[in-house]
N, C-alpha and C positions, 0 to 999 in steps of 0.2 A: 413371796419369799419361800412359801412353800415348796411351789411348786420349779425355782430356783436349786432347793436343796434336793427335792428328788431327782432333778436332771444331775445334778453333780455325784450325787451318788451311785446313779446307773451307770455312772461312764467306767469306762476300763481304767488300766493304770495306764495303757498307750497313750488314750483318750487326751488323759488329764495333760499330758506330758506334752504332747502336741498342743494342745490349745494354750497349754505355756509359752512354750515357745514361740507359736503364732501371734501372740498379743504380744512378746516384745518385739520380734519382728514387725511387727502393725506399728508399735510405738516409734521404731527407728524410721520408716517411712515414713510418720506424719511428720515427724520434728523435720527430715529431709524437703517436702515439702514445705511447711511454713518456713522455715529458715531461706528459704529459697526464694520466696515469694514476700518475705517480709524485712531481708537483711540484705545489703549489698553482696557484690559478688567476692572482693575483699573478706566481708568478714563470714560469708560460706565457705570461702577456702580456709581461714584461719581454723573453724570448727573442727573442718575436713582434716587440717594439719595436727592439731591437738589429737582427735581421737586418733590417726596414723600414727603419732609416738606411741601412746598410751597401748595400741593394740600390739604394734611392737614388742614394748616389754611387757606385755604381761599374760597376752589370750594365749600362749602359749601354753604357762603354770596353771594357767586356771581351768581352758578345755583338758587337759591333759590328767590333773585332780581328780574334777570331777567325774570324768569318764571312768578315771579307775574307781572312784568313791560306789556307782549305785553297783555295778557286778559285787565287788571288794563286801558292801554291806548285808546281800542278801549269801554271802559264800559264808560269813561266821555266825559264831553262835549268838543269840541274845545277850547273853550277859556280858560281851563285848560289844556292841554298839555304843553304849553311850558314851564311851572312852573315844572310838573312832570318832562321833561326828564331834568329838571336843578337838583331837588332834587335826581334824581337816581343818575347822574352824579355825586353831592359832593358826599352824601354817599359811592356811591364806590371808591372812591379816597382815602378820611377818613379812610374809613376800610383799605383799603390798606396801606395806613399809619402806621396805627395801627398795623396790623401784622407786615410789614420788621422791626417794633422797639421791637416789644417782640421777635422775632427772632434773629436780631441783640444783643439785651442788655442779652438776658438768651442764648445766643450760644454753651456754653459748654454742659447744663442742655439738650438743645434741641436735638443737636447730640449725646449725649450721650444714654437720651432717644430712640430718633426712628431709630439711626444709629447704637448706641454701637460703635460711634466711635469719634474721635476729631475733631472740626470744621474744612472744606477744604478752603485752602489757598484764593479763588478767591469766597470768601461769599460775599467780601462787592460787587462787580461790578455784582453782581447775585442777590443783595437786592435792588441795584437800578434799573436793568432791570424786579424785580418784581412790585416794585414803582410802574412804569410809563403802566406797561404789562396790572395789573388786571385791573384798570377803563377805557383801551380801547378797553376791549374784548367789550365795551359797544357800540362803534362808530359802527359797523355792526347792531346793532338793535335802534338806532337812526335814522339810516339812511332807514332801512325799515320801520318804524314808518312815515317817512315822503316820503314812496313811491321814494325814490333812487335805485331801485334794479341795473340799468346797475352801479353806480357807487362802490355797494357792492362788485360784480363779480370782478371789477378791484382792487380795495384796495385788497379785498381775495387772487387776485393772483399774485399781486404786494409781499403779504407780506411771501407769500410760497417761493417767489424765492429768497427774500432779507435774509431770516430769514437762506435758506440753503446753499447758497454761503458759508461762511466760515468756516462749517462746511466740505461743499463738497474739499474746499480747503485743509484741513486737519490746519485750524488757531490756534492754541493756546488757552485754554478753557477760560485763560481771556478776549484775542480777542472777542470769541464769544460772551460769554456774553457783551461785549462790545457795539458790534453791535447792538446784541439786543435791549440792553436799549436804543441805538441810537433811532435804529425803534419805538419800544414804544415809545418812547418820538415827534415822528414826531406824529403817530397816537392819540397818546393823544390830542395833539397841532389842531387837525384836527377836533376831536372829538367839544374840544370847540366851533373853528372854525361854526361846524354845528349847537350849539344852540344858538348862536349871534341871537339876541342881550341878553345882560344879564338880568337874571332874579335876585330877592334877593330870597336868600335860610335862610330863620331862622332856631334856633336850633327845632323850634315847629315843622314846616315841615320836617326836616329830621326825628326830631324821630318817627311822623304819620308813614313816606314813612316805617320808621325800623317795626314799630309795624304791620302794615299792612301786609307787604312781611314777619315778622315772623314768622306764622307756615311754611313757604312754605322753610325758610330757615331751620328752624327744621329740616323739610323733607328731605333735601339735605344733613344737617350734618352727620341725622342719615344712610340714606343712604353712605355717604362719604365714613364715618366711618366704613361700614363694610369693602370696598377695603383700606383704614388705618389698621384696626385689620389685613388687613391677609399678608400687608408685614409686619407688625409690628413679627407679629406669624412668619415669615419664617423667621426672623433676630432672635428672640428669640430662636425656635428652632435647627438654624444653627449658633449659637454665632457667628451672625455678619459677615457671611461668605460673602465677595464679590463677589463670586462666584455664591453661589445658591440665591444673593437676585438678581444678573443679568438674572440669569436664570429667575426665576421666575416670574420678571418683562417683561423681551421682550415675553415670555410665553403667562402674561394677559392681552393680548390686543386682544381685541373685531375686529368682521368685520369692518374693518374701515370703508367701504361703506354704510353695514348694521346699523353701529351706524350712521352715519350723516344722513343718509337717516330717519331713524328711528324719530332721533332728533330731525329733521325740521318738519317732519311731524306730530309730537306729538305737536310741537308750533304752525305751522302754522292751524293746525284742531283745537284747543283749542279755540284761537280768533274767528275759524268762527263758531264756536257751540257758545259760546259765544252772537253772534249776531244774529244766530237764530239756534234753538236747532233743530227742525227734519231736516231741510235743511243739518245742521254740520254734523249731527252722520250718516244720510246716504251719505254724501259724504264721509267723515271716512272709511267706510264702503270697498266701494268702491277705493278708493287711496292704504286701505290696502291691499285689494286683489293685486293689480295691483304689489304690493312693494314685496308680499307674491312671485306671480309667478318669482320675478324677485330675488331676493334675495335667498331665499331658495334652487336652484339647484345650482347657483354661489356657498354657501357655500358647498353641498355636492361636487364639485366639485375640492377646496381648502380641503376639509377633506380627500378626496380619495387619495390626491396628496403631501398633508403637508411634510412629511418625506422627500420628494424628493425635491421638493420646497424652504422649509421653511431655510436649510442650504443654499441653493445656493445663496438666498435672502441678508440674512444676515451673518451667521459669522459657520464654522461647529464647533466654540466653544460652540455654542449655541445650539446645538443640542439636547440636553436635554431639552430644553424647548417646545419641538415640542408637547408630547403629554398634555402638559399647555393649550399650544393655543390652540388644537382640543377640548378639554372641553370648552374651554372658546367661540370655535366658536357655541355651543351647544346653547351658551346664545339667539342666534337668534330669540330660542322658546320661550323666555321670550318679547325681544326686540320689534317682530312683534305682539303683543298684546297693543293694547291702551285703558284702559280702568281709566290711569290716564287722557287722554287726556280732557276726558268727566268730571272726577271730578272737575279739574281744570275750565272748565268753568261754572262748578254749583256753585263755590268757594267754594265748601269741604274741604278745604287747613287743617283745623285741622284734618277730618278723616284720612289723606292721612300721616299725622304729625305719629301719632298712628298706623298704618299699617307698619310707617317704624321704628318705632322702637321693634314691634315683627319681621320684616325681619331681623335685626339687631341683634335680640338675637337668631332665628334661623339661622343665620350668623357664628353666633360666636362659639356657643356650637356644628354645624355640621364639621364644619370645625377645629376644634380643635380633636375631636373625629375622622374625616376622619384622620387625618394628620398623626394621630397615628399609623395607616393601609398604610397608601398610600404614606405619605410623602409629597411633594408640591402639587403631585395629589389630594390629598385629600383635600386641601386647594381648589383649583380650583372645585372641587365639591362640598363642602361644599355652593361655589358663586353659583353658578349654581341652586342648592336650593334653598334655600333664594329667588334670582331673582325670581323666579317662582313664590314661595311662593305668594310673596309681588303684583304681578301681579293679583292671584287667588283672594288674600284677598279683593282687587280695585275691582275686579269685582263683589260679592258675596254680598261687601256693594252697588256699584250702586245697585243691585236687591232689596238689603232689604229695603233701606233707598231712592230710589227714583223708582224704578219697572222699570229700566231701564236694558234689557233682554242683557245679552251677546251680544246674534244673532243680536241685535237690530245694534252694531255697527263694529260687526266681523263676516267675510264671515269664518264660523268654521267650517265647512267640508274640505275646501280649508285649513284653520289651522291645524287641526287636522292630517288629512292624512300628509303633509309637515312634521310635527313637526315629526311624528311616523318615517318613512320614514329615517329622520335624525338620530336619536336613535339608529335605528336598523343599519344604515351603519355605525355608532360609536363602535356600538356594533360588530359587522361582523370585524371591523378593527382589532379592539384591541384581537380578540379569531382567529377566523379560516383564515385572511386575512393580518396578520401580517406579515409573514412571505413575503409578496410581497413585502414588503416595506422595508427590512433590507438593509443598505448597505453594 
């Protein structure tokens, strides 16, 4: 235990922030696997289709929050924080509210819309595990807020092991949900718990806290919204197949190491630019590279192998989704670029607002036109662009609107080479190298 506390102590606030992120990322692939391996393919889509509402309404308000929450907290003074994380707090509760009831009261209109299909049996005990879910994604960055990191590490992996238990079991999908909202509901409780003692939240301060964090939720919708449009487009163009919207969902899922790692590091380097600007963007700098040499061969290495891997992993029903994923691992070259990280703490939040709604129409109109050619592949490329896009555009305006130099915060020789490098063994895979990989 000791020697537990002093690793957690030596670590940075990057550190802490990334290995957050990383273990729920790790939790959302195990559940992806067992459920895969333990549930029909039926009720893997059903999941698939619940968390697709759910993220619809809500990852929008909630990445959008929190992003404004940790800059927003270290920009004032002390004797206003404890007021802030009480008004983050209601408001995401509230909202949370507010979605499981438009969800619940318009059910048919809902699934019909985004599933093309009839509400599933175990809605209501999956509307109260969203309840209690979305305003404790908060208790993890309260708690870094107030320099808790050994205690994040523990809840983080408290809540991976509790969350996969009955799934690993093979439970009953009401069970699970069950559980769940059990869990939510201890971490909510807990949540509280942390910003004792009470503050008063008026309706004035909540809707500051909403107006303020609004472009940045904009940002998140619109971006949301492109991974919305493109299962919505693969239900639309496979009329509601549960087949190819399973495919295509275990397909688009990112490096999960790559994205958490990515994640923390986009927050954690935001705050410290934030608090001093050339100290931030050359450590930035610097932490990229470090993420670049580590991340980048891992992926090419997971691309060389997918085919063979990716069935054994998961499900060889799912074997169609292999060449999803290896596009979707492409995203890296989007991912390992931060040049939102830098806007965010210049508080650009409406630039950033308007960048993501031309990724979102270069989203839409690529991927529709791919789809037509390639079929779900084209969909996943379609993302892929966009990403990039939306990346190029953050960077292009730092230069114009603040003369803040790419190079200034990205080691681009180390990018550049990487990224190419990746492309070309995508490319190599799919033409002259394929034939290695057939089973």
């Amino acid at each position: 235990m000791s020697t537990f506390r002093s690793a957690i102590s030596g670590m940075s606030e990057t550190a802490v922030l990334q290995l957050m992120m990383l273990l729920r990322q790790l939790s959302m692939i195990i559940l992806a696997v067992f459920f895969s391996r333990n549930y029909t393919l039926t009720n893997v889509g059903q999941v698939e289709g619940l968390q697709y509402i759910l993220t619809t309404f809500s990852v929008f308000w909630l990445n959008g929050i929190l992003q404004w929450f940790l800059p927003e907290y270290h920009r004032i003074g002390e004797d206003r924080r404890a007021d802030l994380l009480w008004r983050v707090a209601t408001l995401l509760f509230l909202l949370s509210l507010f979605v499981c009831l438009v969800i619940n009261n318009f059910r048919p209109s809902v699934f019909h819309f985004f599933l093309q299909s009839d509400p599933f049996e175990f809605l209501d005990i999956f509307l109260l595990y969203a309840l209690m879910m979305l305003p404790s994604y908060f208790l993890e960055y309260a708690l870094f807020a107030k320099g808790k990191y050994r205690l994040i590490i523990i809840i983080s992996v408290l809540t991976l092991l509790i969350q996969n238990l009955p799934v690993f079991f093979k439970a009953d999908l009401s069970f699970v949900f069950g559980s769940w909202a059990f869990l939510a509901c201890l971490r909510f409780l807990h949540l509280l718990y942390e910003l004792l003692p009470l503050q008063a939240v008026s309706f004035a301060k909540l809707k500051s806290t909403l107006l303020f964090s609004l472009p940045l939720i904009l940002y998140a919708l619109i971006s949301q919204w492109a991974a919305t449009y493109n299962s919505w487009l693969v239900n639309f163009l496979n009329n509601g197949d549960v087949y190819q919207f399973a495919i295509f969902r275990y397909g688009a899922r990112e490096l999960p190491v790559a994205l958490a790692l990515a994640t923390g590091l986009s927050a954690a380097m935001s705050a410290a630019i934030s608090r001093n600007f050339d100290e931030g963007i050359l450590l930035l700098k610097q932490k990229s590279a470090r993420l670049m040499h580590l991340l980048f061969p891992f992926t090419l290495i997971l691309l060389l192998g997918s085919n063979w891997w990716f069935p054994l992993v998961f499900s060889r029903n799912l074997s169609g989704a292999v060449l999803i994923f290896d596009i979707f691992l492409l995203l890296i070259v989007s991912r390992l670029l931060f040049p939102q990280s830098v806007a965010l703490a210049l508080n650009a939040n409406r630039a950033l607002m308007w960048i993501s709604v031309a990724e979102l129409l270069v989203n839409m109109v690529t991927s529709l036109l791919l789809a037509k050619a390639f079929g779900l592949a084209g969909i996943a490329l379609g993302t892929l662009i966009a990403y990039i896009f939306e990346k190029v555009m953050i960077a292009v305006w730092l230069q114009w609107r603040y003369s803040v130099r790419f190079g200034s915060y990205t080691p681009w020789k180390w990018y550049f080479s990487y990224s190419c490098l990746s492309i070309l063994v995508f490319g190599l895979k799919y033409t002259f190298l394929q034939t290695l990989f057939v089973q």
